[in-house]
N, CA, C and O atoms as a Maestro MAE file, in Angstrom:
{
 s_m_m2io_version
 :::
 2.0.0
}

f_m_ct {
 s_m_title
 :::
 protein
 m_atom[340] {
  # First column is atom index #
  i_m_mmod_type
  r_m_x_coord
  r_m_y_coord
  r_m_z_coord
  i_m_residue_number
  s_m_chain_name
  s_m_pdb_residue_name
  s_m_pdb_atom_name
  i_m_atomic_number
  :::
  1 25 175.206 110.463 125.216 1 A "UNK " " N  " 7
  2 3 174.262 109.367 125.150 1 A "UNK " " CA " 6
  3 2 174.979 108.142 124.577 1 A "UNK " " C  " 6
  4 15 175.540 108.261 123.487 1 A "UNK " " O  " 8
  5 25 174.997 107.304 125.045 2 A "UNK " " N  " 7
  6 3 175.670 106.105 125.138 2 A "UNK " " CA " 6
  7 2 174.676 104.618 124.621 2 A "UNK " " C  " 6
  8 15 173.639 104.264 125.182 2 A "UNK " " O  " 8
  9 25 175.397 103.844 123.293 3 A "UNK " " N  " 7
  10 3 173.756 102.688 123.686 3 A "UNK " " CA " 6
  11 2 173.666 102.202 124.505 3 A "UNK " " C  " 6
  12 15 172.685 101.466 124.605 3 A "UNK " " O  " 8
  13 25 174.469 102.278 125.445 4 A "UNK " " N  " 7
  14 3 173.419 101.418 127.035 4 A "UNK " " CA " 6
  15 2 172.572 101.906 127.520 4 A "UNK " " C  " 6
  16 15 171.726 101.200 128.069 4 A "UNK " " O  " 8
  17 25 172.442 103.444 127.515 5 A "UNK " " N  " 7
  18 3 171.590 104.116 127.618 5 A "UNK " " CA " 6
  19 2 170.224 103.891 127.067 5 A "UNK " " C  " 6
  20 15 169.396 104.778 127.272 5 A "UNK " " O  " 8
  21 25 169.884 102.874 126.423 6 A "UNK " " N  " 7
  22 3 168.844 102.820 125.014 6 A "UNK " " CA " 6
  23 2 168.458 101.305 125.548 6 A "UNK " " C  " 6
  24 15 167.382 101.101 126.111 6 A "UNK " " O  " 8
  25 25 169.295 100.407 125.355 7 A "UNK " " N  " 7
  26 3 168.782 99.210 125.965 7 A "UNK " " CA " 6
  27 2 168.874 99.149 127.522 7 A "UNK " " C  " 6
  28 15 169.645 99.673 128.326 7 A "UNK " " O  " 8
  29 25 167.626 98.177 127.672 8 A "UNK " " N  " 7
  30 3 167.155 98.363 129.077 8 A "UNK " " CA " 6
  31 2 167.768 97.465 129.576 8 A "UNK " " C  " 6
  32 15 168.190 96.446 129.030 8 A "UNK " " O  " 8
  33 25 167.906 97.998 131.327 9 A "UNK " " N  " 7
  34 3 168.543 96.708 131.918 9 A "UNK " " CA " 6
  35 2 168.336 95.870 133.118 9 A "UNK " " C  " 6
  36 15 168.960 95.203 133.944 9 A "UNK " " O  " 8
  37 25 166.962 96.300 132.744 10 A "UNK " " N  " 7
  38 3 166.233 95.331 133.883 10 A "UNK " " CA " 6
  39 2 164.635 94.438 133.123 10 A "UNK " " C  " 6
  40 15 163.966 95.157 132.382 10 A "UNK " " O  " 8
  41 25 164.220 93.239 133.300 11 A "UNK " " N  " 7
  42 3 163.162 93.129 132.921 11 A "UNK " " CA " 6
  43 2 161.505 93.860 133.188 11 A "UNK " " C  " 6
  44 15 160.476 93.400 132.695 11 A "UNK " " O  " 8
  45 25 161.575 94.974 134.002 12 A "UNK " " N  " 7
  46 3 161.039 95.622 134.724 12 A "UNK " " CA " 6
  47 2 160.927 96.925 133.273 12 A "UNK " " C  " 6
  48 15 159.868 97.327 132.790 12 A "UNK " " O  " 8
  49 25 161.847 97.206 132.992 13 A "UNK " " N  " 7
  50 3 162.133 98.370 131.778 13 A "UNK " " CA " 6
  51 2 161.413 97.699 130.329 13 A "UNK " " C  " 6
  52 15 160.535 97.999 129.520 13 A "UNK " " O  " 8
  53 25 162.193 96.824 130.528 14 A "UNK " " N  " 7
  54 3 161.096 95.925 128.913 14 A "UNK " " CA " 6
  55 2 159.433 95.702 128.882 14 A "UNK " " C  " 6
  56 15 158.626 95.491 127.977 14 A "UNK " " O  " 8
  57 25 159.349 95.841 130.160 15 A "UNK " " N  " 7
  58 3 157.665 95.432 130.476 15 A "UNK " " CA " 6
  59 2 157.148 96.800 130.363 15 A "UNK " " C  " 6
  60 15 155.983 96.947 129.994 15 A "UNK " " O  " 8
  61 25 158.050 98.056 130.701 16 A "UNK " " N  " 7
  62 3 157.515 99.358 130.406 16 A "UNK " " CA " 6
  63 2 157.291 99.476 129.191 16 A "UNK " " C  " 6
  64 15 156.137 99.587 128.778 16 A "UNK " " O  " 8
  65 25 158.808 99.477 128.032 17 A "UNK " " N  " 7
  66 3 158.454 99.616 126.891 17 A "UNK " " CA " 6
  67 2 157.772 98.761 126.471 17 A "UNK " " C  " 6
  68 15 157.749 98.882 125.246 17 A "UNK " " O  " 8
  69 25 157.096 97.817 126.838 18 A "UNK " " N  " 7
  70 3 156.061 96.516 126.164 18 A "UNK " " CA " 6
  71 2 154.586 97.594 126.133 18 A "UNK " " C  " 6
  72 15 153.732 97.979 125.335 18 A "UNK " " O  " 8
  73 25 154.886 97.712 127.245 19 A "UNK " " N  " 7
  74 3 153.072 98.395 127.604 19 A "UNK " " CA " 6
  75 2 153.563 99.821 126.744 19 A "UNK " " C  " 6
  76 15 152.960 99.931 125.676 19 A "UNK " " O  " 8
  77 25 154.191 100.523 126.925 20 A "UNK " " N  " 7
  78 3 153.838 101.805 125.696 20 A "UNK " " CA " 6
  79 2 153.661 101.417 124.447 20 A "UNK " " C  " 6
  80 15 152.784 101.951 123.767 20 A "UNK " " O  " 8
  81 25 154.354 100.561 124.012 21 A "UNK " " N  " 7
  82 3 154.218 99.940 122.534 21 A "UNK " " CA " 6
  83 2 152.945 99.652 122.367 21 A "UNK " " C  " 6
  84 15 152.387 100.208 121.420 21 A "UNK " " O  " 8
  85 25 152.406 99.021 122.948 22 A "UNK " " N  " 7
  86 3 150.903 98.573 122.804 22 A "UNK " " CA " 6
  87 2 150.191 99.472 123.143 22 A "UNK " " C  " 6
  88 15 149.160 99.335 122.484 22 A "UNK " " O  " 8
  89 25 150.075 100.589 123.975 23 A "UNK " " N  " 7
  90 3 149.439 101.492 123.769 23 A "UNK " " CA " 6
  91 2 149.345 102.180 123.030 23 A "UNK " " C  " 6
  92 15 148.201 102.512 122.721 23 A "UNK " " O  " 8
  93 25 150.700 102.893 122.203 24 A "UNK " " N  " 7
  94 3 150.861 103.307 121.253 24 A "UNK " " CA " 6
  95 2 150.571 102.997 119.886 24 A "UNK " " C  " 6
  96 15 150.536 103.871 119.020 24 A "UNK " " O  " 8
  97 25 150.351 101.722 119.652 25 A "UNK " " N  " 7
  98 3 150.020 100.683 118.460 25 A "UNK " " CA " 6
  99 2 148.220 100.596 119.044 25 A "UNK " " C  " 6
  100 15 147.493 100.299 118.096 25 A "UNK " " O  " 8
  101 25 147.596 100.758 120.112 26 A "UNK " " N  " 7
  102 3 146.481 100.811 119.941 26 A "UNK " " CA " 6
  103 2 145.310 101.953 119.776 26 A "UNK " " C  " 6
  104 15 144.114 101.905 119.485 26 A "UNK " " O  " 8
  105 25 146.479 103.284 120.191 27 A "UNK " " N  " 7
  106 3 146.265 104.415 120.097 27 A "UNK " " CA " 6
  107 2 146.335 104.660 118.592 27 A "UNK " " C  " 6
  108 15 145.817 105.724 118.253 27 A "UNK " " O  " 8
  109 25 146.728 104.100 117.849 28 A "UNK " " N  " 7
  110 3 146.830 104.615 116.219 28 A "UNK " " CA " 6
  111 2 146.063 103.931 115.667 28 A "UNK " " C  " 6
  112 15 145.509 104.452 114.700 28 A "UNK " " O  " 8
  113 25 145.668 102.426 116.029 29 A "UNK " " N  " 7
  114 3 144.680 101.450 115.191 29 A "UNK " " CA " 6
  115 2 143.226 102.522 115.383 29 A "UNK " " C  " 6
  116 15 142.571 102.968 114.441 29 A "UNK " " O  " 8
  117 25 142.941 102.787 116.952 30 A "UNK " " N  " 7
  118 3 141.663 103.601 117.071 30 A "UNK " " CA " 6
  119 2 141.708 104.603 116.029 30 A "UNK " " C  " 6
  120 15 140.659 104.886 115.451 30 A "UNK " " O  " 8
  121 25 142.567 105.055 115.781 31 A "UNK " " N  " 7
  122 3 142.660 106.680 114.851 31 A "UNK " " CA " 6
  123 2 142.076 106.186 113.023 31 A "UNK " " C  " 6
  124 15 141.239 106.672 112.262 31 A "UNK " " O  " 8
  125 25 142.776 105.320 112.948 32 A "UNK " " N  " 7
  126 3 142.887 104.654 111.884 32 A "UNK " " CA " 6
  127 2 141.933 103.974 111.607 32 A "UNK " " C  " 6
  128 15 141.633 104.118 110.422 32 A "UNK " " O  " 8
  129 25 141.247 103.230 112.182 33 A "UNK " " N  " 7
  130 3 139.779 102.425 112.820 33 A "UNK " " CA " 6
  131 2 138.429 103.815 112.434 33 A "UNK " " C  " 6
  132 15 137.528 103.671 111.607 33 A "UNK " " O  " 8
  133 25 138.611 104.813 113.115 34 A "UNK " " N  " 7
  134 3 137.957 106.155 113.236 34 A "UNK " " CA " 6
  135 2 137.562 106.735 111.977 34 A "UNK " " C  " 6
  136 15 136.435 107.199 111.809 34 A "UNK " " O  " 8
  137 25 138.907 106.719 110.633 35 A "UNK " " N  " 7
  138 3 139.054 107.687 109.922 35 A "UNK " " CA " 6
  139 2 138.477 106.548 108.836 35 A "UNK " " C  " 6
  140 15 137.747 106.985 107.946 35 A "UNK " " O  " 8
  141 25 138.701 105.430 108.855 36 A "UNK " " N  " 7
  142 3 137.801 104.047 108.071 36 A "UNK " " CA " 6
  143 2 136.576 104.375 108.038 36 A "UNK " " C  " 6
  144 15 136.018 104.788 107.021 36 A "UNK " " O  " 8
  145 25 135.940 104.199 109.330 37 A "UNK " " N  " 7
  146 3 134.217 104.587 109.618 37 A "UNK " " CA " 6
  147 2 133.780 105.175 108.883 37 A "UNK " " C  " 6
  148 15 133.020 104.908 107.952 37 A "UNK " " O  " 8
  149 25 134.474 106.566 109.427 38 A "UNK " " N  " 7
  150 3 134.185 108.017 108.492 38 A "UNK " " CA " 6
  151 2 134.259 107.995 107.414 38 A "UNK " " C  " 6
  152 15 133.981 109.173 107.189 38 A "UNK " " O  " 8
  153 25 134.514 107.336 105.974 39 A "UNK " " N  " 7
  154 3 135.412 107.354 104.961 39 A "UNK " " CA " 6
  155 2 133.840 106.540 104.447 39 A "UNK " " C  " 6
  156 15 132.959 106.931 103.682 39 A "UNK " " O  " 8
  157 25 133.989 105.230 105.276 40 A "UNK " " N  " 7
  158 3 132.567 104.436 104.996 40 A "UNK " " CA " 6
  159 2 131.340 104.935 105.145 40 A "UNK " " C  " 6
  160 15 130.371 104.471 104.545 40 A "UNK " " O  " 8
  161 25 131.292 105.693 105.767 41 A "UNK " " N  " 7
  162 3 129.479 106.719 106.255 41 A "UNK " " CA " 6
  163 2 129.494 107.132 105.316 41 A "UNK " " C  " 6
  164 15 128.555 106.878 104.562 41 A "UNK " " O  " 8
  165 25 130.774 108.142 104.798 42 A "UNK " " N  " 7
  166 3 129.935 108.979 103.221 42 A "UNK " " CA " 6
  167 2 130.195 108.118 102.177 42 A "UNK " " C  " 6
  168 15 130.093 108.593 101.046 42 A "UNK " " O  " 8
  169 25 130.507 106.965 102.294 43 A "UNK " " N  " 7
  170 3 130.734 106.290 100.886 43 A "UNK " " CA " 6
  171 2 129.520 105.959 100.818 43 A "UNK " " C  " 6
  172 15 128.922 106.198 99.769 43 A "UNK " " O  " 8
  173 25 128.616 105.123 102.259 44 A "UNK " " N  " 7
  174 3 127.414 104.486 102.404 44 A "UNK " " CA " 6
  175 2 126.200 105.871 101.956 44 A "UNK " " C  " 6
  176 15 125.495 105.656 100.970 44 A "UNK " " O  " 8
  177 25 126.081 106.783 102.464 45 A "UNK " " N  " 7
  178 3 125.580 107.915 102.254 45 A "UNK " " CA " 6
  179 2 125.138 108.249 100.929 45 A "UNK " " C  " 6
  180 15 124.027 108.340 100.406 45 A "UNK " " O  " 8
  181 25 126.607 108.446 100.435 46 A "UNK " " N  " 7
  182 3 126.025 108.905 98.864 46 A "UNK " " CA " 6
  183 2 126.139 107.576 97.657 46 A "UNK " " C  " 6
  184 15 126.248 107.652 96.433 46 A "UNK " " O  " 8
  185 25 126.080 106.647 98.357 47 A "UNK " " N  " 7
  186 3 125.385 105.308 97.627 47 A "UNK " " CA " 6
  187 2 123.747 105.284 98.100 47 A "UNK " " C  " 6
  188 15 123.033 104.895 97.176 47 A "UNK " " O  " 8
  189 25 123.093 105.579 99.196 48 A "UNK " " N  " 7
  190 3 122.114 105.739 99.251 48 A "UNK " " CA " 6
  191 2 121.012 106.989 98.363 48 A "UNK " " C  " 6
  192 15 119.831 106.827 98.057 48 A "UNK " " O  " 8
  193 25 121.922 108.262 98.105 49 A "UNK " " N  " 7
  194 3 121.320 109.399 97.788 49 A "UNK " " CA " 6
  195 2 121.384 108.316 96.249 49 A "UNK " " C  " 6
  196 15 120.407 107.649 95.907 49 A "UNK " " O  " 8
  197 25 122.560 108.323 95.556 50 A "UNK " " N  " 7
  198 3 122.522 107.405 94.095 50 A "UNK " " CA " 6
  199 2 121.371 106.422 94.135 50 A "UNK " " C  " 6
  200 15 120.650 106.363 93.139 50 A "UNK " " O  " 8
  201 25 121.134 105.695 95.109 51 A "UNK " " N  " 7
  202 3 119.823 104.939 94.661 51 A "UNK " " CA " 6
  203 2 118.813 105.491 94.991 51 A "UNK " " C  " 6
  204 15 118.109 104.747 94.310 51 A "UNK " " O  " 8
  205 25 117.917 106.326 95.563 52 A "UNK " " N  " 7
  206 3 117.598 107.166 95.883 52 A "UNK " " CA " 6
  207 2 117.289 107.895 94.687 52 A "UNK " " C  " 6
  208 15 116.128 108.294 94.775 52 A "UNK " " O  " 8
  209 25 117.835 108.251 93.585 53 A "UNK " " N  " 7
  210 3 118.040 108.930 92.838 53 A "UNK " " CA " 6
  211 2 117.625 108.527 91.340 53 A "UNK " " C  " 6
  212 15 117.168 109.227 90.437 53 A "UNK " " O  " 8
  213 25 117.954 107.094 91.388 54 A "UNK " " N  " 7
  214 3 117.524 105.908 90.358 54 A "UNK " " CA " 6
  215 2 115.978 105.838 90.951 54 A "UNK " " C  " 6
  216 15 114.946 106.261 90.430 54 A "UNK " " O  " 8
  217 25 116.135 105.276 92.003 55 A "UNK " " N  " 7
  218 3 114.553 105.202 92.351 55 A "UNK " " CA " 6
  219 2 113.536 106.218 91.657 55 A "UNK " " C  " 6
  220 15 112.671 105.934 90.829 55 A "UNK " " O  " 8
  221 25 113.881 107.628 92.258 56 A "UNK " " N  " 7
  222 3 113.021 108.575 92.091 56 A "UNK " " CA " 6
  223 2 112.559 108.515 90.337 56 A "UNK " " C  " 6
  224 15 111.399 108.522 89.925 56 A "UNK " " O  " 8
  225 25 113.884 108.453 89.438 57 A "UNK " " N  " 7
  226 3 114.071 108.308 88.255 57 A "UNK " " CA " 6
  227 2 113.327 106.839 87.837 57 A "UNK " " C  " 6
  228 15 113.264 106.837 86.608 57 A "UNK " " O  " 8
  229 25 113.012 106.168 88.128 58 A "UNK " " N  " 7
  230 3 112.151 104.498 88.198 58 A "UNK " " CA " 6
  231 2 110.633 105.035 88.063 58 A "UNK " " C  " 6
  232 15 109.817 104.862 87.158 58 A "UNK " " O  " 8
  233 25 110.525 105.863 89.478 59 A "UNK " " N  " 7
  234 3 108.961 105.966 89.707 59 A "UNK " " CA " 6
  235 2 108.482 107.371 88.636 59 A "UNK " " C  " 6
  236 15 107.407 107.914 88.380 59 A "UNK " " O  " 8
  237 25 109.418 107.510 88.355 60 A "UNK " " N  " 7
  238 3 108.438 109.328 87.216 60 A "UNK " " CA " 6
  239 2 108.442 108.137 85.766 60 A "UNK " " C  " 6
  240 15 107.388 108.348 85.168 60 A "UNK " " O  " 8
  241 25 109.211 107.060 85.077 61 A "UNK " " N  " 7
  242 3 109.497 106.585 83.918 61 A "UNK " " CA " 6
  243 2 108.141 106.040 83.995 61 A "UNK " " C  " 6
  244 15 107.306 106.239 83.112 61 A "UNK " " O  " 8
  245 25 107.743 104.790 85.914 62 A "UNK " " N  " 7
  246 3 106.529 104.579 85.485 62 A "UNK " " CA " 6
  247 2 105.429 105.120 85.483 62 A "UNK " " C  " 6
  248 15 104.399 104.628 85.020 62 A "UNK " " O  " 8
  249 25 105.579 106.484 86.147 63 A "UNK " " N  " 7
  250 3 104.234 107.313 85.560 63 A "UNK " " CA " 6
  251 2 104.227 107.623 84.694 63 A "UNK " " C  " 6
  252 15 103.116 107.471 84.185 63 A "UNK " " O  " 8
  253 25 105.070 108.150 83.936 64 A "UNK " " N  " 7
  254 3 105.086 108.111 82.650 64 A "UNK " " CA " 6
  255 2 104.440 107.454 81.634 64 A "UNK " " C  " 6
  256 15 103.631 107.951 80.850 64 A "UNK " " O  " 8
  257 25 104.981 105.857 81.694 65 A "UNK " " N  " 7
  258 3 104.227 104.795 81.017 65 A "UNK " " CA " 6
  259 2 102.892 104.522 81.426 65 A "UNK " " C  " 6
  260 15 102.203 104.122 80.488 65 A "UNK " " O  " 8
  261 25 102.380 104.593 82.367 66 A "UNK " " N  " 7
  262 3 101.108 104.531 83.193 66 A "UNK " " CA " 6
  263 2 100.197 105.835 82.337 66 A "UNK " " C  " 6
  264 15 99.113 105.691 81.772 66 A "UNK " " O  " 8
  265 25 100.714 106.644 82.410 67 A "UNK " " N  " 7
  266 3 100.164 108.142 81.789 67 A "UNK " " CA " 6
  267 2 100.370 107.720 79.932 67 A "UNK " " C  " 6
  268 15 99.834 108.573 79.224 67 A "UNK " " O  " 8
  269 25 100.965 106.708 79.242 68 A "UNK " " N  " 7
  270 3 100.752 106.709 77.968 68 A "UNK " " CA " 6
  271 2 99.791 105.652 77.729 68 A "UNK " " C  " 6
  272 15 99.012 105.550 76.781 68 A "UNK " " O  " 8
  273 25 99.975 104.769 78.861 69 A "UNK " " N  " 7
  274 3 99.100 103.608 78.793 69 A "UNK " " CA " 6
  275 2 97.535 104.132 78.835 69 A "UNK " " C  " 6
  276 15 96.535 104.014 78.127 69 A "UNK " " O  " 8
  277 25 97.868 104.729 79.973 70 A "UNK " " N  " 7
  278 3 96.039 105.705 80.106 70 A "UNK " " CA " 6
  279 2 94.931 106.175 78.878 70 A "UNK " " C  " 6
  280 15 93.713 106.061 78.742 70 A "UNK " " O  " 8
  281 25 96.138 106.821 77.991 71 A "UNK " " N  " 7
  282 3 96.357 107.525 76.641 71 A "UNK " " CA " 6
  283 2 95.573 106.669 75.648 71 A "UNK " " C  " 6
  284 15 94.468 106.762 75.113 71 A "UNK " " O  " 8
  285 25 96.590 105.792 75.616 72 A "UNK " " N  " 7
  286 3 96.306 104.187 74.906 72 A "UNK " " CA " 6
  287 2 95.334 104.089 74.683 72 A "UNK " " C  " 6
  288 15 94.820 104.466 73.630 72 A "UNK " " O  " 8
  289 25 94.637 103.424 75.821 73 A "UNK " " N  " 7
  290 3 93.279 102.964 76.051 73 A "UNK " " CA " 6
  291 2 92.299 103.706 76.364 73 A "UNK " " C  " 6
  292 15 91.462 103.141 77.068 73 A "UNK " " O  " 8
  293 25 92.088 104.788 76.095 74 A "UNK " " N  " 7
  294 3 91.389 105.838 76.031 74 A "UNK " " CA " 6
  295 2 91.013 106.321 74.517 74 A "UNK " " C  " 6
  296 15 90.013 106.833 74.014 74 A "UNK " " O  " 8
  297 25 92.512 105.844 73.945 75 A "UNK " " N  " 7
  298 3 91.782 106.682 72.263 75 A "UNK " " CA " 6
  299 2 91.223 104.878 72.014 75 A "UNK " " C  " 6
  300 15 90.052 104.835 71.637 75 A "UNK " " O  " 8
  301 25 91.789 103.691 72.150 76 A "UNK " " N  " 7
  302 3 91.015 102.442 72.190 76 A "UNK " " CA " 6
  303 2 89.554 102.553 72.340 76 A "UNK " " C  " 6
  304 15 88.704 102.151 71.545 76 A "UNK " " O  " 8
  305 25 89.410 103.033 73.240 77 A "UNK " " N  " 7
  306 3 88.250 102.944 73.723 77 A "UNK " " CA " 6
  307 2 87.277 103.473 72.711 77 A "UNK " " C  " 6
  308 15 86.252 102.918 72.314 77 A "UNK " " O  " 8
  309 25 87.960 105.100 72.222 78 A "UNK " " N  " 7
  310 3 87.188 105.764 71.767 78 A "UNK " " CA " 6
  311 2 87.078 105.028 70.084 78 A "UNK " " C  " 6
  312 15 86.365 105.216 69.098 78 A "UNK " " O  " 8
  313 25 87.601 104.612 70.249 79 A "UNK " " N  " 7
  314 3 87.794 104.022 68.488 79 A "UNK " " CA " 6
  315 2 86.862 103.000 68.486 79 A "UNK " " C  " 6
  316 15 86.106 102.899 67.519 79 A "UNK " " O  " 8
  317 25 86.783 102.115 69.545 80 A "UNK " " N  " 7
  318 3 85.555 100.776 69.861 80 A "UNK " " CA " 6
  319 2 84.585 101.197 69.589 80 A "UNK " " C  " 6
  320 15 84.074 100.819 68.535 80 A "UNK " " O  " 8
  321 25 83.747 102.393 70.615 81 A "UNK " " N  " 7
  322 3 82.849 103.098 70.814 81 A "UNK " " CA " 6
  323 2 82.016 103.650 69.064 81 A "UNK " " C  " 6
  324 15 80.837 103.737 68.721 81 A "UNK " " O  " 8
  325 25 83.320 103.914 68.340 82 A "UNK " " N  " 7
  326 3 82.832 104.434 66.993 82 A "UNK " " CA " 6
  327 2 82.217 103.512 66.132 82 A "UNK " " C  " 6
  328 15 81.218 103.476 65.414 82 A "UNK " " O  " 8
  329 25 83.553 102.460 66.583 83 A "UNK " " N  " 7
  330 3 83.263 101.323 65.304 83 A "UNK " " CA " 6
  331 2 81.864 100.841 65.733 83 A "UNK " " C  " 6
  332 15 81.055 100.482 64.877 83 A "UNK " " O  " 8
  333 25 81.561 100.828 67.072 84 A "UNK " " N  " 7
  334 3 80.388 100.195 66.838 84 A "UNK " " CA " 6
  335 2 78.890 101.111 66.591 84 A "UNK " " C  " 6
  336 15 77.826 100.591 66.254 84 A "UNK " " O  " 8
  337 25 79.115 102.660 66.860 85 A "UNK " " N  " 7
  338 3 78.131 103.001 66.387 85 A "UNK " " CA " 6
  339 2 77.969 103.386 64.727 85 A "UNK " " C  " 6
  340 15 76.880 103.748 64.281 85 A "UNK " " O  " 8
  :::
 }
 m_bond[339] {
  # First column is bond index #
  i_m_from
  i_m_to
  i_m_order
  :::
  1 1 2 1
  2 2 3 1
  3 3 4 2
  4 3 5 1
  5 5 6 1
  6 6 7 1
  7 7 8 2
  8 7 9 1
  9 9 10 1
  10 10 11 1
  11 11 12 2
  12 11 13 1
  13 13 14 1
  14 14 15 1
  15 15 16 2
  16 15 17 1
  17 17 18 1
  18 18 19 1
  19 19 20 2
  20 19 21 1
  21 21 22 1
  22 22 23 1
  23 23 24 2
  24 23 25 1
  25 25 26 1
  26 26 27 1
  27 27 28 2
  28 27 29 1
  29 29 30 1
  30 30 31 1
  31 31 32 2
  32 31 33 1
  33 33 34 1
  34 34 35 1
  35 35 36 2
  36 35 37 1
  37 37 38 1
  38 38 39 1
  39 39 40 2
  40 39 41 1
  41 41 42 1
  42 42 43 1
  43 43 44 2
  44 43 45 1
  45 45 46 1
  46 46 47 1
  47 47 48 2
  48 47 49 1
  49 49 50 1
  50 50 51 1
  51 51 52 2
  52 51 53 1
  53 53 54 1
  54 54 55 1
  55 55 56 2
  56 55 57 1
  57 57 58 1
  58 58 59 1
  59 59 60 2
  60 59 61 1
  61 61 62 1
  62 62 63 1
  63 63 64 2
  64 63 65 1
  65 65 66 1
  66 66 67 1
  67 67 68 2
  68 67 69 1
  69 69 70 1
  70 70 71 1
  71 71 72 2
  72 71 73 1
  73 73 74 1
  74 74 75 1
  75 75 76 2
  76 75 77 1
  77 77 78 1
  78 78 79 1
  79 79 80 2
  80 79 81 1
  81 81 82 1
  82 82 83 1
  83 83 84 2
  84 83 85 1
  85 85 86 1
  86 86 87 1
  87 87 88 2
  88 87 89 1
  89 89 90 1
  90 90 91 1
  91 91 92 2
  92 91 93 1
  93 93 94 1
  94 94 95 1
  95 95 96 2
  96 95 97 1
  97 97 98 1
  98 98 99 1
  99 99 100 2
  100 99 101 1
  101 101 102 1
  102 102 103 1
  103 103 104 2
  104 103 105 1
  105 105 106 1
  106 106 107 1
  107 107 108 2
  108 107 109 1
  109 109 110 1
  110 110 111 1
  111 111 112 2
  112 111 113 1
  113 113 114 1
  114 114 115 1
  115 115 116 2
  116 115 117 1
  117 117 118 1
  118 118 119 1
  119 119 120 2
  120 119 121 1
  121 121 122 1
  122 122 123 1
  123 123 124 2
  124 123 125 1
  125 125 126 1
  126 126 127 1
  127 127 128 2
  128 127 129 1
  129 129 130 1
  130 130 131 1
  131 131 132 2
  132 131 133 1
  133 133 134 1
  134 134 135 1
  135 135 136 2
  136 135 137 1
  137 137 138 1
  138 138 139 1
  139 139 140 2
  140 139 141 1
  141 141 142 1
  142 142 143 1
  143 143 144 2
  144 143 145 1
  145 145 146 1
  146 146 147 1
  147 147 148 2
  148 147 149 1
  149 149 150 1
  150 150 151 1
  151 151 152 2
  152 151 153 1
  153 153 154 1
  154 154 155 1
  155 155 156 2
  156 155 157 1
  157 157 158 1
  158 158 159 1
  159 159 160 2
  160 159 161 1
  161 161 162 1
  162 162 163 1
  163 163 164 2
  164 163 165 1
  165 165 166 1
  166 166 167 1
  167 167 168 2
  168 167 169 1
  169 169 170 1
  170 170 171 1
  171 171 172 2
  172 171 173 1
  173 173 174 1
  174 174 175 1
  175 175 176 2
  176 175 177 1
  177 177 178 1
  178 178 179 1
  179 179 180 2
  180 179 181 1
  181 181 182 1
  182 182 183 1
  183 183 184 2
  184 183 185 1
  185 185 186 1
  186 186 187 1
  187 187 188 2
  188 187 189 1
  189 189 190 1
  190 190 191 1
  191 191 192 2
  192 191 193 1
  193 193 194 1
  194 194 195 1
  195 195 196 2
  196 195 197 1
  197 197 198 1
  198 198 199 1
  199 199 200 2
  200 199 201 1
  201 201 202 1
  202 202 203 1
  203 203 204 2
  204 203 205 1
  205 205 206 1
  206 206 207 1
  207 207 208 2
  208 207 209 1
  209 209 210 1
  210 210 211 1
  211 211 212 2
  212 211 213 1
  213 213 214 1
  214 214 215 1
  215 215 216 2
  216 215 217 1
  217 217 218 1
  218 218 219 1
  219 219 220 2
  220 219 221 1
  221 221 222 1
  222 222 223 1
  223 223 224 2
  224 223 225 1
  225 225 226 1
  226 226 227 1
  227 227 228 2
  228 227 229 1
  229 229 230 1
  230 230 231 1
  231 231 232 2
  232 231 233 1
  233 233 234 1
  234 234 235 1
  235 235 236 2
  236 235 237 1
  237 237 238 1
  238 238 239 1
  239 239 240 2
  240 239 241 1
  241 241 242 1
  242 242 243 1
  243 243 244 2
  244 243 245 1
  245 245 246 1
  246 246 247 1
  247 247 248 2
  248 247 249 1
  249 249 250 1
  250 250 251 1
  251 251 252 2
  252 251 253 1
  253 253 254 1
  254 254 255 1
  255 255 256 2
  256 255 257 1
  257 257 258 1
  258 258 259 1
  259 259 260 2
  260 259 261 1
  261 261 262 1
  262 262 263 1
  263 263 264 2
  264 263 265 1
  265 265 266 1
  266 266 267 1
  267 267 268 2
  268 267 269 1
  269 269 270 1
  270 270 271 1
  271 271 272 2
  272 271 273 1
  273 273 274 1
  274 274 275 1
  275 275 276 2
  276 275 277 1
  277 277 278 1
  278 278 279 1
  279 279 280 2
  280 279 281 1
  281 281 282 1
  282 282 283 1
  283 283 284 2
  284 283 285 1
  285 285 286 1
  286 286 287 1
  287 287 288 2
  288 287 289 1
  289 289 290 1
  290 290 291 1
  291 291 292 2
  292 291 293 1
  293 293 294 1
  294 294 295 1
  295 295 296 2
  296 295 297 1
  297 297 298 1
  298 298 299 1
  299 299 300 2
  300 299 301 1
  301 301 302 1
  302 302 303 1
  303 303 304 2
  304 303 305 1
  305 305 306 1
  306 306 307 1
  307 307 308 2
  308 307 309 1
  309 309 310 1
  310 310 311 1
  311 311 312 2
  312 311 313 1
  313 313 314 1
  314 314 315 1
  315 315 316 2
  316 315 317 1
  317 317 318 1
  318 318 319 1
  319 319 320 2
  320 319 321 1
  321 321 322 1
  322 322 323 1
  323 323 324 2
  324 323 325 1
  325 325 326 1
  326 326 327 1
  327 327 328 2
  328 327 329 1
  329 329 330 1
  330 330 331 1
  331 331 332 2
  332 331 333 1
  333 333 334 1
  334 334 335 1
  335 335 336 2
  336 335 337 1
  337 337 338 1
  338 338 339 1
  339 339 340 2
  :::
 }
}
């Protein structure tokens, strides 16, 4: 194997290796492009389950408070009710 063997010697040969190159360079961006996506779905995913998760944790704190508030104004009530009889 000889380097003439390696460089081309017609412009006909360069236009070959032009077009594999670019196929080849677009064949790896797709791969690479692909494995991004994927990488982003479960990042997006379990950022959703995390809020999701806060949420759920949001809505029991305000029943919670809703359920002391209830409380509240219930022994209020009952204390009004006394004072005035």
């Amino acid at each position: 194997m000889d380097i003439t063997d390696i460089i081309p010697q017609s412009t006909s040969d360069i236009w070959a290796i032009a077009f594999w190159v670019i196929i080849l360079i677009l064949i790896i961006t797709v791969i690479v492009l692909y494995y991004y996506v994927k990488r982003m779905k479960r990042k997006i995913v379990k950022i959703q389950q995390d809020a999701n998760a806060q949420l759920e944790t949001i809505k029991k704190s305000k029943e919670k408070r809703m359920q002391d508030l209830s409380d509240v104004k219930s022994k209020v009530d009952r204390i009004l009710e006394e004072d005035k009889k």
